[in-house]
N, C-alpha and C positions, 0 to 999 in steps of 0.2 A: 826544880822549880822551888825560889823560896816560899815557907811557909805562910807567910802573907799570904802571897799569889794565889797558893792553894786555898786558904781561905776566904780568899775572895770570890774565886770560881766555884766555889762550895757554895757562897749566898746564893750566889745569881742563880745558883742551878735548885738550889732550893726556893727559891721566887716563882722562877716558871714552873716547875713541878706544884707550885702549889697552886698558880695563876688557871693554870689545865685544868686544873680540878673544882674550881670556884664558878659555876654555873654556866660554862662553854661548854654545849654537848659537841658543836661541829665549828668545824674551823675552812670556810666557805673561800673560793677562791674570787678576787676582787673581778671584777666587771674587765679592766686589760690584761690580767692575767688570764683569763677566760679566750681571751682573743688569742693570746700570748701563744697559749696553749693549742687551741685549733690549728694554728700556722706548723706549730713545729712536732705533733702529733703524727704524722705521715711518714716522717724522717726518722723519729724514736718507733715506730712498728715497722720500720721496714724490713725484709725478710733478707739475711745473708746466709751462704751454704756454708755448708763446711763446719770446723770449730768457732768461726767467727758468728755463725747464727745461734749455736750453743751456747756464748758467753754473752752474744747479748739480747737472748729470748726474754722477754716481756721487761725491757730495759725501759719501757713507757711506766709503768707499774714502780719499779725503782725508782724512777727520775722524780716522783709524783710523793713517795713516800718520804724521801729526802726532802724535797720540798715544805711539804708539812713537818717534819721534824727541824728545822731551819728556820720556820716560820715560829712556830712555837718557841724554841732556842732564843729568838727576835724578838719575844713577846708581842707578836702582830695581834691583831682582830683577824686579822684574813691572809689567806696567802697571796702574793705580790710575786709580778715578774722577776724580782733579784730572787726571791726564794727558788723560784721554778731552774733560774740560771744557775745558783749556787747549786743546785739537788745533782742536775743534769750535767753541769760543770767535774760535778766529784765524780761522776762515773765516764769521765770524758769525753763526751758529748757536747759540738757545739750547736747551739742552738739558734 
């Protein structure tokens, strides 16, 4: 990656890291993300046997935590259905 590049990815990520810390104690998910979420909660806790329930035990927990980190990365106010989809997306989960 040229050096530019890097340095560019270098602001943005020192903006949000600082954005996080500038008097947002919680970071609240929006009103249809809330929805968003109830719908596709059932499907992310669902119980599989075998190594396939091992790899994706508490995958609701992941999808959630990527989400907020995404959100953040975004610089949102809140988290939003693309967050929830990007989170739940990277652990291959369609939702």
């Amino acid at each position: 990656m040229p050096d530019d590049k890097v340095e560019e990815v270098a602001k943005n990520l020192a903006k949000v890291i600082k954005q996080s810390h500038e008097g947002r104690n919680e970071l609240q998910m929006s009103n249809s993300a809330q929805d968003h979420w109830a719908q596709v909660y059932p499907e992310l806790t669902r119980d599989y046997p075998g190594i396939l329930g091992a790899v994706t035990s508490r995958l609701e927990a992941h999808a959630r935590r990527l989400a907020l980190t995404y959100a953040q990365l975004d610089g949102a106010v809140r988290i939003e259905i693309v967050h929830l989809e990007v989170g739940a997306g990277f652990l291959s989960v369609r939702l």
